[in-house]
TORNUTI-96079 format. One record per atom (N, C-alpha, C): x, y, z; residue number from 1; atom name. Coordinates in nm, 2 decimals. Layout:
// residues N
- X,Y,Z,NUM,CA
...
//
This chain:
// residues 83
- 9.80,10.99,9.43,1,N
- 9.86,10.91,9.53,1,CA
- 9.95,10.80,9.47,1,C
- 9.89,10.75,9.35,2,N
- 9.99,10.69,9.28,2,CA
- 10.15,10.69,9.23,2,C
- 10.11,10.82,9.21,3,N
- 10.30,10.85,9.17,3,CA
- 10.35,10.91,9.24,3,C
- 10.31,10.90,9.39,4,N
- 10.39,10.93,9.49,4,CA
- 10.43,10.82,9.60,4,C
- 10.35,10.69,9.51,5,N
- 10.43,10.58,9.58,5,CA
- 10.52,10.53,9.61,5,C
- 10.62,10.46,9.65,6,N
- 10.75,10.48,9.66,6,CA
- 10.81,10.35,9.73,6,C
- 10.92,10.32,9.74,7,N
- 10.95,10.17,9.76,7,CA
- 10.95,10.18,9.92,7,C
- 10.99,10.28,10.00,8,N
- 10.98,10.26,10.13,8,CA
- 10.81,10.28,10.16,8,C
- 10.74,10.31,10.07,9,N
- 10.59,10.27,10.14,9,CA
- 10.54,10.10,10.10,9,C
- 10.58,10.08,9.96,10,N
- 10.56,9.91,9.96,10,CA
- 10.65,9.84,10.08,10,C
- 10.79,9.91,10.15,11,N
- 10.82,9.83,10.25,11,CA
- 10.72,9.84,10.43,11,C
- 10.67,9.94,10.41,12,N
- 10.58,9.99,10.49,12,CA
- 10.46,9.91,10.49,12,C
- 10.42,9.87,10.33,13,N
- 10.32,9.78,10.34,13,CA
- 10.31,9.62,10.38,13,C
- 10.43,9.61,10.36,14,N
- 10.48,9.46,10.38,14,CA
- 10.54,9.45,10.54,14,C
- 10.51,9.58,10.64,15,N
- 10.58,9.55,10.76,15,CA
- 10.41,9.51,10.79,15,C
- 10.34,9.60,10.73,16,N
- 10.18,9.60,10.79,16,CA
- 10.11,9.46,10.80,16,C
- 10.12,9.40,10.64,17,N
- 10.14,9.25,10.66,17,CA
- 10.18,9.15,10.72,17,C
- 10.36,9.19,10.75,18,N
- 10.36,9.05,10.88,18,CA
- 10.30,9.07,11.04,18,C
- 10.24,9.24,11.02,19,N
- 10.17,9.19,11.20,19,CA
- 10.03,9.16,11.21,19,C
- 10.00,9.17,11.08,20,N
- 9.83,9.14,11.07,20,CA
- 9.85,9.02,11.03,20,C
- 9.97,8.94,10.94,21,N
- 9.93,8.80,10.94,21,CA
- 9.98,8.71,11.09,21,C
- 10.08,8.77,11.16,22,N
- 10.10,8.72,11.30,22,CA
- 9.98,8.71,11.38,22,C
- 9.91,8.82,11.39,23,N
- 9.78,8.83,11.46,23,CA
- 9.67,8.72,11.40,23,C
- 9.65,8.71,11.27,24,N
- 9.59,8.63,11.16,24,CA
- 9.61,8.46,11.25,24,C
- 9.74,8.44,11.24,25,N
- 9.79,8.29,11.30,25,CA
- 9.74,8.30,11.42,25,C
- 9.74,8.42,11.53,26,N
- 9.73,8.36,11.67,26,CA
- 9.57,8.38,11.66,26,C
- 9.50,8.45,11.60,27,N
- 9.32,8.42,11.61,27,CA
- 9.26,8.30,11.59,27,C
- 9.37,8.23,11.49,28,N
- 9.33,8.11,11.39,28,CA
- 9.36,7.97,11.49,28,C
- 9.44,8.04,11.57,29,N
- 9.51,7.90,11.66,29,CA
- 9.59,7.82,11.58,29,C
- 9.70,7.86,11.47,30,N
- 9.80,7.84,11.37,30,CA
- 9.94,7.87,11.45,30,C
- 9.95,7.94,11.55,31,N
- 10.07,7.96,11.61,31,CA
- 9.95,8.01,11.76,31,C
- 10.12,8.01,11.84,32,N
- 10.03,8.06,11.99,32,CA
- 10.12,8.17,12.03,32,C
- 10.02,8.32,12.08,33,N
- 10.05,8.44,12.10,33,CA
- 10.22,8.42,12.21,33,C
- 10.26,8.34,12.29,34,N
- 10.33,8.33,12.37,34,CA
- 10.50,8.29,12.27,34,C
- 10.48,8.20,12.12,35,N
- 10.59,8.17,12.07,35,CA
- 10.66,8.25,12.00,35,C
- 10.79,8.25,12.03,36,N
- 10.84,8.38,11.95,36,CA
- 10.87,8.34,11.84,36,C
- 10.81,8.28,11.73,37,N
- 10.75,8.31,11.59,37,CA
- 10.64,8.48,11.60,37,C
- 10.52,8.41,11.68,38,N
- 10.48,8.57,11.67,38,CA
- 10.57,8.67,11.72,38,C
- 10.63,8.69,11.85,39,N
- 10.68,8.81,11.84,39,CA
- 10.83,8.83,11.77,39,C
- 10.83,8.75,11.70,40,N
- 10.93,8.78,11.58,40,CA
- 10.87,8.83,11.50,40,C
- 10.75,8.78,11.41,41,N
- 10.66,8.81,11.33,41,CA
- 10.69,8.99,11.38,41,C
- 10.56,9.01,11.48,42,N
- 10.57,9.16,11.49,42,CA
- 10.73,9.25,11.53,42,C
- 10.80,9.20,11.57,43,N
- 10.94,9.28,11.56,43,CA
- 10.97,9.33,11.37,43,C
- 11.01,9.21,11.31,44,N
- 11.00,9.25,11.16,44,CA
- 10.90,9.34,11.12,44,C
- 10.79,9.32,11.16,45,N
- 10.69,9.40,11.06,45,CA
- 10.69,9.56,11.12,45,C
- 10.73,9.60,11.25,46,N
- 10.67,9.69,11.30,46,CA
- 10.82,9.78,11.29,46,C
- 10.91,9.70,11.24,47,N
- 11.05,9.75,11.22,47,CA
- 11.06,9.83,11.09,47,C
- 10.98,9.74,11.00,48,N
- 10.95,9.80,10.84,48,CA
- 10.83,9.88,10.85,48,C
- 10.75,9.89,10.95,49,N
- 10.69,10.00,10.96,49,CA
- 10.80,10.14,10.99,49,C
- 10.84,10.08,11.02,50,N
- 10.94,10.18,11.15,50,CA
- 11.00,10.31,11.00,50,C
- 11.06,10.16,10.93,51,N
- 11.14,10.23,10.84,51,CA
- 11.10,10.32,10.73,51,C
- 10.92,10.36,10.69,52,N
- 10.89,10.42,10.61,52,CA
- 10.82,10.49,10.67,52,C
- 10.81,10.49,10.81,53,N
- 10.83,10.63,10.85,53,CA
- 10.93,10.72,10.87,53,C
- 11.00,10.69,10.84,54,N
- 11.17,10.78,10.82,54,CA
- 11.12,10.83,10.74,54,C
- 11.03,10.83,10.63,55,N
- 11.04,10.94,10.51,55,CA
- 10.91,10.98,10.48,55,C
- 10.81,10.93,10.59,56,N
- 10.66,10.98,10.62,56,CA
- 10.60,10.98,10.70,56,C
- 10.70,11.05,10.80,57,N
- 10.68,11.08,10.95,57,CA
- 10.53,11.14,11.04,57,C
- 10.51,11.05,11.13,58,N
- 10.37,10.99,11.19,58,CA
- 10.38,10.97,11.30,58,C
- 10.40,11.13,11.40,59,N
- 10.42,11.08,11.57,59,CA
- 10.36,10.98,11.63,59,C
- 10.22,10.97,11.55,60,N
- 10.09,10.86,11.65,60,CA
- 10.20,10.73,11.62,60,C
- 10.22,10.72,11.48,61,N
- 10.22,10.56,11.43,61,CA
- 10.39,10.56,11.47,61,C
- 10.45,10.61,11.51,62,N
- 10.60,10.59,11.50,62,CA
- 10.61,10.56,11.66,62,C
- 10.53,10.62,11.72,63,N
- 10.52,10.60,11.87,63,CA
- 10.45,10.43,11.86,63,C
- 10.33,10.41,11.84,64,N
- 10.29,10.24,11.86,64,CA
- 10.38,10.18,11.76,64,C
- 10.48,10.18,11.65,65,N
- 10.54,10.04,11.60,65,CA
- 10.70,10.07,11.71,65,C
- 10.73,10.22,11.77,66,N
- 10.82,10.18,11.90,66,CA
- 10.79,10.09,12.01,66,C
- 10.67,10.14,12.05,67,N
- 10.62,10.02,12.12,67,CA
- 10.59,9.89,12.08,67,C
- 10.55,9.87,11.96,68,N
- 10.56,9.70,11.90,68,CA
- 10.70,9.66,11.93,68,C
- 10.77,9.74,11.88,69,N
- 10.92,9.69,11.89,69,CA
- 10.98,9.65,12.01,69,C
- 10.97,9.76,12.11,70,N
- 10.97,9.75,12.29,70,CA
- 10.95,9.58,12.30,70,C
- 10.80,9.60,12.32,71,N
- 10.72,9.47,12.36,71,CA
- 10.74,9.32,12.30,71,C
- 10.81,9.32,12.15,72,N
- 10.85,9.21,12.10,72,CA
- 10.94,9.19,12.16,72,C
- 11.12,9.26,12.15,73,N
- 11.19,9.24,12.25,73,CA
- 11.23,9.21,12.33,73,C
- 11.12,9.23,12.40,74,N
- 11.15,9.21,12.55,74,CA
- 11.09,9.10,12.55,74,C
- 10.92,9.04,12.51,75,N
- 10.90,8.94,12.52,75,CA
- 11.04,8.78,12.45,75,C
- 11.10,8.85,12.35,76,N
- 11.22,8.76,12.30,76,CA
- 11.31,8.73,12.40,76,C
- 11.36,8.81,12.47,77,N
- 11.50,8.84,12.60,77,CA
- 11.45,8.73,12.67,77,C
- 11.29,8.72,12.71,78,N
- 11.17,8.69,12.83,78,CA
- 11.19,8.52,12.79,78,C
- 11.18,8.50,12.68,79,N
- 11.17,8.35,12.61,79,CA
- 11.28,8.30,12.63,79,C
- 11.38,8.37,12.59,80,N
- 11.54,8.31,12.55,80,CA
- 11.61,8.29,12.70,80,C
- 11.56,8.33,12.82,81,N
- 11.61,8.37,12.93,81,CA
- 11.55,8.24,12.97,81,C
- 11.42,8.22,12.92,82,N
- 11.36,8.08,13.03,82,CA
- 11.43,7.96,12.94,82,C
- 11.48,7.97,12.85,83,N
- 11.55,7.83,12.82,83,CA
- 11.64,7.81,12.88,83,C
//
């Protein structure tokens, strides 16, 4: 497993990280699920998910970080619209 690790899976790892620490902040009551800090948080991370699956392709997981991506989005448009 080792020497098939590869820099697009440490960026894979590091997308995995910013939505489990986004989630991490909104459990903790550190940030609130509604600010788009979190769903920036998960846009980035689910994006760097996104991107190492380009080269370790995962219908299940490529389908939920599209939908991370979807749902961040839109919740950003949602934010930026009520200012």
């Amino acid at each position: 497993m080792i020497k098939d690790f590869a820099l697009y899976d440490a960026i894979g790892i590091v997308g995995s990280l910013f939505i489990a620490g986004a989630y991490l902040a909104v459990t903790r009551k550190w940030l609130a699920g509604d600010q788009p800090t979190f769903q920036a948080l998960n846009l980035i991370g689910a994006a760097l998910i996104l991107f190492s699956l380009w080269y370790r392709p995962n219908a299940g997981a490529i389908l939920i970080e599209v939908l991370w991506i979807i749902i961040a989005i839109t919740s950003l448009i949602g934010h930026w619209r009520k200012r």
